[in-house]
C-alpha positions as CSV (number, residue, x, y, z in Angstrom):
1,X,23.2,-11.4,7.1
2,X,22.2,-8.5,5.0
3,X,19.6,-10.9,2.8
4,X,17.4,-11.9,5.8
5,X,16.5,-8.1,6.5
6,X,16.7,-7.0,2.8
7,X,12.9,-7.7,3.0
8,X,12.2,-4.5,5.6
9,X,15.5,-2.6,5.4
10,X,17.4,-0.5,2.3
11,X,20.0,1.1,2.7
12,X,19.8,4.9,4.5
13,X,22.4,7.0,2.8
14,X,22.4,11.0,4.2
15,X,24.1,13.5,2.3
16,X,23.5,16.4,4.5
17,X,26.5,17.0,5.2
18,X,28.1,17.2,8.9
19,X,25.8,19.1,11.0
20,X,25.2,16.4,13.2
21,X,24.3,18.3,16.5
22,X,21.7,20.2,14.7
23,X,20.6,17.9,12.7
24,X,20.1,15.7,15.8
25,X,18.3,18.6,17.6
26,X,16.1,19.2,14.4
27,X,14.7,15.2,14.3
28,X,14.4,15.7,18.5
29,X,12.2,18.8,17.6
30,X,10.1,17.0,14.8
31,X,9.9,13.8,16.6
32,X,8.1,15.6,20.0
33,X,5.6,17.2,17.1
34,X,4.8,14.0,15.9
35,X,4.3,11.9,19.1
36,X,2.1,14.9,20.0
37,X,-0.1,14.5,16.6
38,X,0.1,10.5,17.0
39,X,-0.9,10.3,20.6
40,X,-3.8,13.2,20.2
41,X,-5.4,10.9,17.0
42,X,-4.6,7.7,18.9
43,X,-6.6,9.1,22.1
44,X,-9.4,9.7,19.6
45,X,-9.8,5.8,18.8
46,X,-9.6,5.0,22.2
47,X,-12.2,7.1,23.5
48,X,-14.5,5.8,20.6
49,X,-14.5,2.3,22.2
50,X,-16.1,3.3,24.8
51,X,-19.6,3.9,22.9
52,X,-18.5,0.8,20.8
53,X,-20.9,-1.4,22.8
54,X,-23.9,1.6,22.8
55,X,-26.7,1.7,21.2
56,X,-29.5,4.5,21.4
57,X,-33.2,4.1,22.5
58,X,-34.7,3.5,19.1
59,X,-31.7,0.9,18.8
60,X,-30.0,3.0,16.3
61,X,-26.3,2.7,15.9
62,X,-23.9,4.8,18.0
63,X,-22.3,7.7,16.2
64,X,-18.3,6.4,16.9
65,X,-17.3,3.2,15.4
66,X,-14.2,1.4,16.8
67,X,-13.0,-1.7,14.7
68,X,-9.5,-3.3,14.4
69,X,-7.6,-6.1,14.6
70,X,-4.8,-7.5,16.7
71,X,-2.3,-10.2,14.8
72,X,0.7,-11.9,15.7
73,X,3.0,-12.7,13.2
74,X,6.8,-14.7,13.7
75,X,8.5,-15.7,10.5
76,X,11.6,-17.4,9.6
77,X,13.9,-16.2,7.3
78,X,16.5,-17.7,4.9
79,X,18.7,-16.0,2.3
80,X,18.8,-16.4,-0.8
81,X,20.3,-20.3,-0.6
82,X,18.1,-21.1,1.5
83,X,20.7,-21.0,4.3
84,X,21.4,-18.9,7.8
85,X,18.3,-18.9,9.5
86,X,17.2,-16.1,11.3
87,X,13.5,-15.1,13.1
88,X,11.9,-12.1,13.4
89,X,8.6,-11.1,14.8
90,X,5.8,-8.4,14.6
91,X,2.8,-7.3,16.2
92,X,0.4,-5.5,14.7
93,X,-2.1,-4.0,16.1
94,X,-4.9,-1.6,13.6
95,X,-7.5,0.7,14.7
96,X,-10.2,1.9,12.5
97,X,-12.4,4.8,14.1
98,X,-15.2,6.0,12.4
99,X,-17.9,9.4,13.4
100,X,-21.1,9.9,12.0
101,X,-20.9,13.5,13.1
102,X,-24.3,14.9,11.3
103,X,-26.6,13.8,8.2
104,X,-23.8,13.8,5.7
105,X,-20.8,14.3,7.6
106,X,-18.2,11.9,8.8
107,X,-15.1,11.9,10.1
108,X,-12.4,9.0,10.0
109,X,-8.7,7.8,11.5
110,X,-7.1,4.7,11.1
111,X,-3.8,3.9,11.9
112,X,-1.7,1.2,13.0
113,X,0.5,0.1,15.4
114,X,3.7,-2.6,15.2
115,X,6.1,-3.8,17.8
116,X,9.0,-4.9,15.5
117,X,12.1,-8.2,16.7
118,X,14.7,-8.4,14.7
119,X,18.4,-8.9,15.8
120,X,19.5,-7.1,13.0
121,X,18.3,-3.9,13.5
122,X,21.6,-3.3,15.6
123,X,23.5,-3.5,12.7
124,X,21.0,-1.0,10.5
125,X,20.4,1.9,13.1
126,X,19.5,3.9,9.7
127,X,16.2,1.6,9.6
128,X,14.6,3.7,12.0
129,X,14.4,6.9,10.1
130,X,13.7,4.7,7.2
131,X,10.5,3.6,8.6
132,X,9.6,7.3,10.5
133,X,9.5,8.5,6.7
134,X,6.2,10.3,5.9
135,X,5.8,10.7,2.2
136,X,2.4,12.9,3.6
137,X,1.9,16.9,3.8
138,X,1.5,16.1,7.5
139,X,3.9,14.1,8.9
140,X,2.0,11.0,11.1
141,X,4.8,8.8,11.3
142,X,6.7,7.7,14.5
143,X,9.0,5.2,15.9
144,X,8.3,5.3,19.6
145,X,10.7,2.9,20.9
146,X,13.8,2.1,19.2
147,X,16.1,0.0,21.4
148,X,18.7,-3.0,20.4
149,X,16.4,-5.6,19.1
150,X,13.0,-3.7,19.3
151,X,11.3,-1.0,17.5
152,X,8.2,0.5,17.6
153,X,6.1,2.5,15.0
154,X,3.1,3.9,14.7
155,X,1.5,5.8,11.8
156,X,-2.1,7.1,11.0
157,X,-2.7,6.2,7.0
158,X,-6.1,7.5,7.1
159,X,-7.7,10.6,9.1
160,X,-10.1,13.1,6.8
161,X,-13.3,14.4,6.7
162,X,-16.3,13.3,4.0
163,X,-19.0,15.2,3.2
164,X,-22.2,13.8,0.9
165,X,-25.0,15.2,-0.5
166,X,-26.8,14.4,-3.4
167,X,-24.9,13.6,-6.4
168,X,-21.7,15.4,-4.7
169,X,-18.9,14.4,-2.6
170,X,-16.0,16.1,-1.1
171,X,-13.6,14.3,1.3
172,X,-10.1,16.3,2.7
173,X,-7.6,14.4,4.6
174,X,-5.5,11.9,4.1
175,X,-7.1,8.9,2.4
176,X,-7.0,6.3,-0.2
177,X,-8.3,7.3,-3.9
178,X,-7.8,3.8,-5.8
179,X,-7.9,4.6,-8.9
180,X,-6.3,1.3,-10.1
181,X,-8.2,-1.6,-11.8
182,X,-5.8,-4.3,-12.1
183,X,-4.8,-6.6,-9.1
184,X,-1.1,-6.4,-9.0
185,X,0.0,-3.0,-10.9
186,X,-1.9,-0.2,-11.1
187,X,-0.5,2.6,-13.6
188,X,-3.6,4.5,-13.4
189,X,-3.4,5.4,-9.4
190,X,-1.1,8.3,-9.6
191,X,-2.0,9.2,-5.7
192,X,-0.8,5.9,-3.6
193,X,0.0,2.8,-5.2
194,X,0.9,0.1,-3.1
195,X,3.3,-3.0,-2.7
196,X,2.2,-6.0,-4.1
197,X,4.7,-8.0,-1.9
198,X,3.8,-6.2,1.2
199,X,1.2,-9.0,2.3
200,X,0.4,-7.6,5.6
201,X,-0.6,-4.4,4.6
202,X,-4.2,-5.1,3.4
203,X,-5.5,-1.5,3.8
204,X,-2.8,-0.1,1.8
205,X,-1.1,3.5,2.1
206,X,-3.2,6.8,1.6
207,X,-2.8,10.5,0.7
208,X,-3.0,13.7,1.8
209,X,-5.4,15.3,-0.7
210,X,-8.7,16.8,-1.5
211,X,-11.0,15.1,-3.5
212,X,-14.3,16.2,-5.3
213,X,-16.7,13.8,-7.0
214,X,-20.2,14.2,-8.7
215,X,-22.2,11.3,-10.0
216,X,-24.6,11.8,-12.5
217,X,-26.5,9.3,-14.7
218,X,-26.9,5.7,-13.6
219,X,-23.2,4.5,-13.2
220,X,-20.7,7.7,-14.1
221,X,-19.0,10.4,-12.3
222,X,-16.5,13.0,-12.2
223,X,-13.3,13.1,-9.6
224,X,-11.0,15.4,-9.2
225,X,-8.2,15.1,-6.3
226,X,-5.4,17.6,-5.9
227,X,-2.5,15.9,-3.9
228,X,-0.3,19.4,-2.6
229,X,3.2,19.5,-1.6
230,X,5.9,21.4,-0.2
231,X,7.7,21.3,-3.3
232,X,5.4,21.8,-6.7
233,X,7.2,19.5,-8.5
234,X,6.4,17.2,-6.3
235,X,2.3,17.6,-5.9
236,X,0.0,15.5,-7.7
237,X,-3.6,16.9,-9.2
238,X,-5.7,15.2,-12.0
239,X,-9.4,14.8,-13.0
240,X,-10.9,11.4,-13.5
241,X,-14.2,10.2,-15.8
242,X,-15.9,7.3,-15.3
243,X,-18.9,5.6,-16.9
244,X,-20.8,2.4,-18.1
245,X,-21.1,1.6,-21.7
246,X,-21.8,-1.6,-23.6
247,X,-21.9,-3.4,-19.6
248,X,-17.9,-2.4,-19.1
249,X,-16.7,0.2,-17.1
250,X,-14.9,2.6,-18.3
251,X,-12.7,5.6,-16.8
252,X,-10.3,8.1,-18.5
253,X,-7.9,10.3,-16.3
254,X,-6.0,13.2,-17.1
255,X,-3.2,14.9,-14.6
256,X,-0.1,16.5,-13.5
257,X,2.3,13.7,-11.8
258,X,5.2,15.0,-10.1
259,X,6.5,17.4,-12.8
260,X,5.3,14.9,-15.2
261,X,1.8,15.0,-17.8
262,X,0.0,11.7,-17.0
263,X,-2.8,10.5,-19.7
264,X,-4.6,7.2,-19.3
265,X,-7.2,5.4,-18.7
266,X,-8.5,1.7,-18.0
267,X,-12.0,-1.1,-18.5
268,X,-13.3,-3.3,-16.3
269,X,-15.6,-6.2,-18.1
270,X,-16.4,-9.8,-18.9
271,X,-15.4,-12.1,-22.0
272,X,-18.0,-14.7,-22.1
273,X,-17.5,-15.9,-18.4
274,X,-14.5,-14.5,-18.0
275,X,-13.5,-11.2,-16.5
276,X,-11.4,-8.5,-18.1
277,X,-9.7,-5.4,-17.5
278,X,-6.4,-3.4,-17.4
279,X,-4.7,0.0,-17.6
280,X,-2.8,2.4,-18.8
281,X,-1.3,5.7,-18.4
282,X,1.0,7.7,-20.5
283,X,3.8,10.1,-18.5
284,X,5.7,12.8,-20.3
285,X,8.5,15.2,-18.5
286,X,8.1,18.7,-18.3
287,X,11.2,19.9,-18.0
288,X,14.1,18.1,-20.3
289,X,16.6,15.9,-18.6
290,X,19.6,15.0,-20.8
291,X,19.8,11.6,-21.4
292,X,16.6,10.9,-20.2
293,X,13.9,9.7,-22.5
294,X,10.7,12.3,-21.5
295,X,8.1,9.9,-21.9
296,X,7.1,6.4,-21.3
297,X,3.9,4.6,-21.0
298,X,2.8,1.8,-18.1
299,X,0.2,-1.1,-18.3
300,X,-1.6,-3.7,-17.3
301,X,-4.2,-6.1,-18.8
302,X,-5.7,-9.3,-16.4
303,X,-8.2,-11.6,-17.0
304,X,-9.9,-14.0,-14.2
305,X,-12.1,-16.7,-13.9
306,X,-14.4,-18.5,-11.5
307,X,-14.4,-22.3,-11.8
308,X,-17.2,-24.7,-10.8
309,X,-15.3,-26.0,-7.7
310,X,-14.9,-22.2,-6.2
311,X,-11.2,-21.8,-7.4
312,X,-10.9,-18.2,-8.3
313,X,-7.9,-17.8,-10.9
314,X,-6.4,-14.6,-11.8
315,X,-3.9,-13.4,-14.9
316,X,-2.0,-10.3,-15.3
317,X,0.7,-9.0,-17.8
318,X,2.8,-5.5,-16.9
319,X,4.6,-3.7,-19.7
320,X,6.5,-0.9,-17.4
321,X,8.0,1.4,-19.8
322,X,9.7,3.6,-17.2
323,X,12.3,0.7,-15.8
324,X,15.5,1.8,-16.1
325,X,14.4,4.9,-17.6
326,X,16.4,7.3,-15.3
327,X,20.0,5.9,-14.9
328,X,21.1,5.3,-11.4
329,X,17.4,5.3,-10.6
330,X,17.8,2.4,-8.2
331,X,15.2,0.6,-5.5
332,X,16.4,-1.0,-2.5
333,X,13.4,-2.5,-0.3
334,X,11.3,-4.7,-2.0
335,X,7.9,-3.8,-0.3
336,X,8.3,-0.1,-0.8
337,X,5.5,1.4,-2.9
338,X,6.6,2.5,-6.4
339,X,5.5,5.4,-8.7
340,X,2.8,5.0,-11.5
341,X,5.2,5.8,-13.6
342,X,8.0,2.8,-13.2
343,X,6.1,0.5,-11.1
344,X,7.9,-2.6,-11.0
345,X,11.3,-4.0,-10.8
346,X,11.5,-4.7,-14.5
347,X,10.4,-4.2,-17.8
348,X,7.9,-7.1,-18.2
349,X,5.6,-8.8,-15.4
350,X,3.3,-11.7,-15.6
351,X,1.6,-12.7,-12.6
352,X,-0.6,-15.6,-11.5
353,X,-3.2,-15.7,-8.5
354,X,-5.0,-19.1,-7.3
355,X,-7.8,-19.0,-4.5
356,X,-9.5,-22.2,-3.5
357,X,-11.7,-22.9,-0.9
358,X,-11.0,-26.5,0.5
359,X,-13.9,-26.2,3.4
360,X,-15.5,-23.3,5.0
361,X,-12.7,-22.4,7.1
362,X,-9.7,-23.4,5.5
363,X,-8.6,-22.2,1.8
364,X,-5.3,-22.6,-0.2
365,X,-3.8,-19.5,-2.8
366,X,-0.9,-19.5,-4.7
367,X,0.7,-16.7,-6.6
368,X,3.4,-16.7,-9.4
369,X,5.2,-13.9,-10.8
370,X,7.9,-13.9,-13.7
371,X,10.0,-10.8,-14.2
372,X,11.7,-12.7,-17.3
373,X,14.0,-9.3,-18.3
374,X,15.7,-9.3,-15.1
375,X,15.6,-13.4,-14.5
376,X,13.5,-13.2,-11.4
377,X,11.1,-15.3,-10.0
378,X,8.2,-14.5,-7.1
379,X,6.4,-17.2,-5.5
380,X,4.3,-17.0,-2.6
381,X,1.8,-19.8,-1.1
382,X,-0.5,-19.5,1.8
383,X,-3.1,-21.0,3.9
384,X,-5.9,-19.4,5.6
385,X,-7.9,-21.1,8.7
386,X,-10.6,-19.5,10.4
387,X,-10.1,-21.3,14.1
388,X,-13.5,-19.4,15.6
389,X,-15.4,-15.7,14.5
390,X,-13.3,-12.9,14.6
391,X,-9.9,-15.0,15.3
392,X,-8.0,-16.6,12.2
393,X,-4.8,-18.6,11.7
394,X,-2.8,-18.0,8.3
395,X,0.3,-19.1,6.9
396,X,2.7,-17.1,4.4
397,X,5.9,-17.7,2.7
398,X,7.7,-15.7,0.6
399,X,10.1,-16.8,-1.6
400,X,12.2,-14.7,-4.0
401,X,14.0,-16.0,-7.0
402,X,17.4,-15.1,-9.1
403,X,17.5,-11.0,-10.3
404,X,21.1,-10.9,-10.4
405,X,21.9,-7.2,-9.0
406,X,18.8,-6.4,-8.2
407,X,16.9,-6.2,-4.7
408,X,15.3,-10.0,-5.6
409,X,18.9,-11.4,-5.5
410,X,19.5,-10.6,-1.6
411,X,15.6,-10.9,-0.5
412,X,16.1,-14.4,0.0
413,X,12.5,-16.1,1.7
414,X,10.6,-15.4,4.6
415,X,7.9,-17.9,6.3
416,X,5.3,-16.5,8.3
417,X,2.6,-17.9,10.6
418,X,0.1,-15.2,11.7
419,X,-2.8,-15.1,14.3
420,X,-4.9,-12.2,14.0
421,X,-8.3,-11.0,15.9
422,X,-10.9,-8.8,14.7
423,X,-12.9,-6.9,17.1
């Protein structure tokens, strides 16, 4: 049973100890301040759909934005022998609000909402403080219905300010600062990498942070984004240059990561008709841990290519120098973002992404990943249909292959069928 729900659920181990009362009265406490947090951004979005529709008398866009989506997405799921059966189901349900507030100013929340089936959440009643965790100086995070077979979540992955003027930015909140250049792994986003394998999470995760930019010249700037935490050795700050030479882009970063120097930097280019790029950070401890080896460095390199026929092909190769770095250091849901620093589930990674367009509304892709050090396989076809505007049809499998010991052995496949609409 456990390899059907592998693919949302690890394992929620406490070591608090036995205060259970108060530790029941605490989450009480903390889950009243976050429904009040969630409801108060959530009544926000709403009340931006009603200008949605408005424009002004010199037929000038209205100052609130509302856009989203709605999808509905059941899936089968099959462990690892392709065996026992099980279905599950989620609706999700995003909201993107956007206010022009003055010349230069803007503010933004996005969040989204899922109603969760799974038969097996009876069995895991740890998943639901699993899935209220808030990695986030602010916690936004919260499972509002929680009952046999049902859960409920909501969270708000986006919600800062942005000023602009000139050749300066400044944006404080909590959003995304992709600093990555490759598709799959990116070692140079020390502030929110994302999950690869977590398909239906296109927007990806943000962070609570203050960033700075100032462009100058014709394609370079300067970024710097301080990520704070409760705990210093837990914050993230670093400065970021990119610029243009010799028609590649280039960027260099430079940072604190968790207690850790980070160094790195990545290109983004073309080979004859061929594009290239990749990544590259070096992390070094700065405090000694015995046994541990203090540094290690992470990278990527990809290369893609655009055929004749409109079949877009990608290629990536991940050298992650930080797996298995820290003994015991162990991962147990597969869709969970990981650090920078060891961002896969093995040493070596070699991906492969196909996109083809077979009409207008329909289109194949394919994608293929090899984690040869830990004897794993990843492969994940899909289908996309666009039935009319704004609604689209898509199905998804996911299908995960040997890693003996690992999270890939009891992942097991999942096929999905999804109908989303865009408003």
């Amino acid at each position: 049973m456990f390899e059907k729900f592998d693919f949302y659920l690890f394992e929620f181990v406490s070591t608090c100890g036995g205060q259970v009362e108060f530790r029941a009265s605490c989450f009480e406490f903390i889950n009243k301040q976050k429904m009040k947090t969630t409801t108060f951004i959530f009544t926000l979005l709403l009340f931006a759909a009603t200008l949605q529709a408005q424009t002004f008398g010199d037929g000038s866009a209205p100052p609130m934005v509302l856009r989203g989506y709605v999808k509905e997405m059941p899936a089968l799921t099959l462990n690892k022998n392709f065996a026992d059966p099980g279905f599950m189901n989620i609706v999700h349900n995003r909201l993107n609000f956007r206010w022009n507030i003055a010349e230069g100013w803007h503010l933004a929340a996005e969040g989204r909402n899922r109603l969760f089936y799974n038969e097996l959440f009876a069995d895991y009643p740890g998943y639901k403080g699993v899935l209220e965790m808030d990695p986030g100086l602010i916690d936004m995070s919260w499972v509002w219905l929680s009952r046999g077979a049902w859960m409920g979540h909501t969270n708000i992955d986006r919600f800062y300010i942005d000023w602009r003027k000139n050749n300066w930015q400044v944006r404080v909140g909590r959003q995304r600062i992709n600093w990555g250049v490759t598709l799959v792994s990116n070692p140079n986003d020390l502030f929110n990498t994302y999950s690869f394998f977590d398909f239906d999470y296109t927007e990806r995760p943000g962070a609570d942070a203050v960033r700075v930019q100032h462009f100058f010249g014709d394609m370079s700037r300067v970024q710097l984004a301080v990520n704070p935490a409760r705990n210093s050795k837990e914050m993230v700050a670093a400065a970021m240059l990119n610029t243009n030479r010799w028609n590649y882009d280039f960027q260099t970063l430079v940072g604190y990561y968790r207690n850790r120097f980070a160094f790195g930097g990545g290109w983004a280019g073309h080979i004859g008709g061929a594009g290239f790029k990749g990544e590259a950070t070096w992390f070094y401890d700065l405090e000694e841990t015995a046994d541990v080896s203090p540094g290690n460095v992470v990278a990527a390199i990809g290369f893609d290519y655009m055929f004749g026929n409109g079949t877009f092909a990608f290629a990536e190769f991940l050298y992650n120098g930080g797996h298995n770095r820290i003994p015991g250091d162990s991962v147990f849901m597969i869709t969970q973002p990981l650090r920078p620093d060891n961002i896969m589930f093995s040493e070596f990674s070699a991906t492969i992404i196909a996109q083809h367009p077979i009409s207008n509304i329909l289109s194949a892709n394919l994608a293929l990943m090899a984690l040869p050090d830990i004897k794993a396989a990843f492969i994940m076809p899909g289908f996309s249909y666009s039935i009319i505007t704004n609604l689209d049809l898509e199905f998804v499998s996911q299908i995960f292959i040997g890693g003996n010991n690992t999270v890939f052995e009891e992942a097991g496949s999942m096929w999905f069928v999804g109908l989303q609409y865009s408003f």
